[in-house]
N, C-alpha and C positions, 0 to 999 in steps of 0.2 A: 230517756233517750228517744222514746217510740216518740213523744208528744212533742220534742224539738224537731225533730224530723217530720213527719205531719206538718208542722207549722211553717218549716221552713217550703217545704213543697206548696202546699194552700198559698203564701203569700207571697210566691213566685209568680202562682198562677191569675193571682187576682190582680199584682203588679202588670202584668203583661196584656193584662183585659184592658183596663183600662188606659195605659200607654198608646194599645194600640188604635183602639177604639172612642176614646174620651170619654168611658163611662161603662158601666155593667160590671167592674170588679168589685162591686161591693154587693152585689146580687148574690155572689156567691162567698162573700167574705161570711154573711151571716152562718147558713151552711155548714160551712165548714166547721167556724165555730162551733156551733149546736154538736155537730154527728163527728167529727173527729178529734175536738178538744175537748169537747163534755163542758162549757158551758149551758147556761139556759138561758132561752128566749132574750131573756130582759139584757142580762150582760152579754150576751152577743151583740145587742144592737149596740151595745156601749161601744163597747169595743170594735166593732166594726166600724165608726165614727172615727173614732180613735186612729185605725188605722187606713182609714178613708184620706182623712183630712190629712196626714202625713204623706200619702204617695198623691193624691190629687195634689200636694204642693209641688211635691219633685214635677208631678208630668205638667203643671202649668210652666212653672220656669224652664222646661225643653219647649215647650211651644211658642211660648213668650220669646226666646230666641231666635225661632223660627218667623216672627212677625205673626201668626198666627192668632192673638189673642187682641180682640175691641177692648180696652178698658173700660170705657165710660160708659157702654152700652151694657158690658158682664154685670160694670159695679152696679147699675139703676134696675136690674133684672133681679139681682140679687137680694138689693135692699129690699123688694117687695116680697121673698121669702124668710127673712132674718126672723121677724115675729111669729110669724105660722111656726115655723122651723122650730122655736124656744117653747111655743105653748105646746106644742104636738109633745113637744121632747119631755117634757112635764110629764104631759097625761097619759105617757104608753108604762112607764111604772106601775101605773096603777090598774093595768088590761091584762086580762089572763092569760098564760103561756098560748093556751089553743087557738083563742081568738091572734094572737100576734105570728103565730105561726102560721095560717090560715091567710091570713092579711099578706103576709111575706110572701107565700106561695103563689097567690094571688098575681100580685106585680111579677115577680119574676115571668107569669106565664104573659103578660103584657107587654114585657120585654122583651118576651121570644117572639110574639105574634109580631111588633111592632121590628123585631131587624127580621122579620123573616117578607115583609114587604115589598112588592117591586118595587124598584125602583123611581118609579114614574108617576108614584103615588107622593112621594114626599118632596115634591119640586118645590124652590124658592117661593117667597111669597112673591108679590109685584112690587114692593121697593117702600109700600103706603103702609108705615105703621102705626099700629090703632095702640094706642098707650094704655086703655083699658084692657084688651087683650094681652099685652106683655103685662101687666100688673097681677091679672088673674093666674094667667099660667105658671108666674115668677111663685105667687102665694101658693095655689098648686102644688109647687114642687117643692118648695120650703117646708108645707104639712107634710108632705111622705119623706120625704127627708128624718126629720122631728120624730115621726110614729115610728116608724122602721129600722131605722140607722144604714139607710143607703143612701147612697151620692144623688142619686135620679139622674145620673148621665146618661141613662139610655131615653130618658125624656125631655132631658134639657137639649138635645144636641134639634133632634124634630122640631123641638120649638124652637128652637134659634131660626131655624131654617124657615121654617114655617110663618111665623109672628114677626120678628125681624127680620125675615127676608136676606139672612147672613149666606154665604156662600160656605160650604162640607167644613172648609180646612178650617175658617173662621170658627164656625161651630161651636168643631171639635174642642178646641184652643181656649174659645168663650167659657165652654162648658166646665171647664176647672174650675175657673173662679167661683162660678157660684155655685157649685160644688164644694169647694172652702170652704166658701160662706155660710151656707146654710148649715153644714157641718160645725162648724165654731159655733153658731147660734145655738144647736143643737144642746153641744158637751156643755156649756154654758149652764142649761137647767142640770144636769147630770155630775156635776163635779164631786157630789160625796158619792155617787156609783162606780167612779170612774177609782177610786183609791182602794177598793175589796177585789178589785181583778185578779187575775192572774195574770202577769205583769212577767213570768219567765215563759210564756206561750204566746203572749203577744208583742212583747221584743223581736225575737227571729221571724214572727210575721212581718212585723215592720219592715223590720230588716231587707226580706227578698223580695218584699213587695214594692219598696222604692227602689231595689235596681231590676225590679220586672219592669217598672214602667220605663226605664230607661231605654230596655232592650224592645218593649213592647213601642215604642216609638218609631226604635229603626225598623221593626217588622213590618209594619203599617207603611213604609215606605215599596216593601218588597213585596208584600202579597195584596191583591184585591181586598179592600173594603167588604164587598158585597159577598167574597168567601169566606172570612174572619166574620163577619156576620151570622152567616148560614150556621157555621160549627157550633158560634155559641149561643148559637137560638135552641139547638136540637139538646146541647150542654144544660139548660135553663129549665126545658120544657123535663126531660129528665129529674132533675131535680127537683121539681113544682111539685112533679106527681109523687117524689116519696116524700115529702114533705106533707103532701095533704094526707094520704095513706096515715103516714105517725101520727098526724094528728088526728083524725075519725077514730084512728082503734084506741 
């Protein structure tokens, strides 16, 4: 009972990150995993994939209604991570708990510095996209994808903005897709990891984390961006540091 509860609470929370923000709930899907479900390292990231790619669909088709989502640009962004995405996904099997914990902790604290930014640091690009740049950043994201078992929406949205030159809400909206993507690329090398799960703790994760993003959609309509940022930057960096602490001792 303690571990459906847990799980329903965690994929509430991770639902509602990314709903509202288009990305960062799989930062702490791993997490949670690891320290309240008692998986390890390797099957958390699975799993986290797992339940990535599940609510990244729900919160794409809210956004996609919303007009919110480029297709042809998410899809050509994407395709440049699919392969990174599948070899990385391969080769973190075979890395050691500390090192992938380590690694994890890593990013998360990248993702706190990076929503913890002014403002006026991540303005659109000038409209001129350099196709070698979207290629790199897309591959980029597809390998942390792959190694990890995070969405990278707290990196794909910057580069949208950034590289293509897309406007917040576009983004946002963009950022699912290839978040999908790379995630499907991912579970793809993983498929015989993915059948040893625990599969009665990652259900009710499922579960409340595609109707988080649901709710975490309308939030984002009510509260400041740049406060739902702030909280879960402080949330992120938190959890960085017991994650790297577990892992040194």
């Amino acid at each position: 009972m303690t571990t459906l509860i847990l799980a329903l609470i965690a994929g509430a929370v991770v639902g509602l990150t990314l709903g509202a923000l288009g990305g960062g709930g799989s930062v702490l899907a791993v997490p949670a995993l690891i320290y309240l479900l008692g998986f390890t390292p390797a099957a958390a990231t699975t799993a986290s994939l797992i339940i990535v790619t599940a609510t990244s669909l729900t919160a794409l088709y809210a956004h996609a209604r919303a007009g919110q989502v480029r297709w042809k640009a998410g899809a050509a962004f994407a395709a440049a991570g699919i392969l990174p995405a599948a070899a990385a996904g391969a080769a973190s099997t075979h890395l050691p708990p500390a090192v992938l914990t380590i690694a994890f902790a890593a990013t998360a604290v990248l993702s706190a510095v990076n929503m913890l930014r002014p403002a006026d640091t991540a303005r659109p690009g000038s409209g001129d996209v350099q196709p070698g740049k979207a290629a790199g950043a897309g591959a980029g994201l597809g390998t942390l994808t792959g190694l990890l078992g995070v969405g990278g929406g707290f990196l794909a949205v910057p580069a949208l903005v950034t590289v293509l030159a897309f406007e917040m809400e576009a983004a946002v909206g963009t950022s699912l897709l290839v978040i999908t993507a790379n995630s499907l690329a991912s579970l793809a090398t993983r498929s015989g990891a993915a059948t040893s799960l625990d599969w009665t703790a990652i259900g009710p994760f499922i579960g409340t984390a595609i109707l988080g993003a649901w709710d975490g959609k309308r939030m984002a309509a009510k509260v400041s961006g740049p406060r739902l940022q702030r909280i879960f930057a402080v949330v992120l960096l938190t959890v960085a540091a017991f994650m790297l602490a577990d892992a040194v001792t």
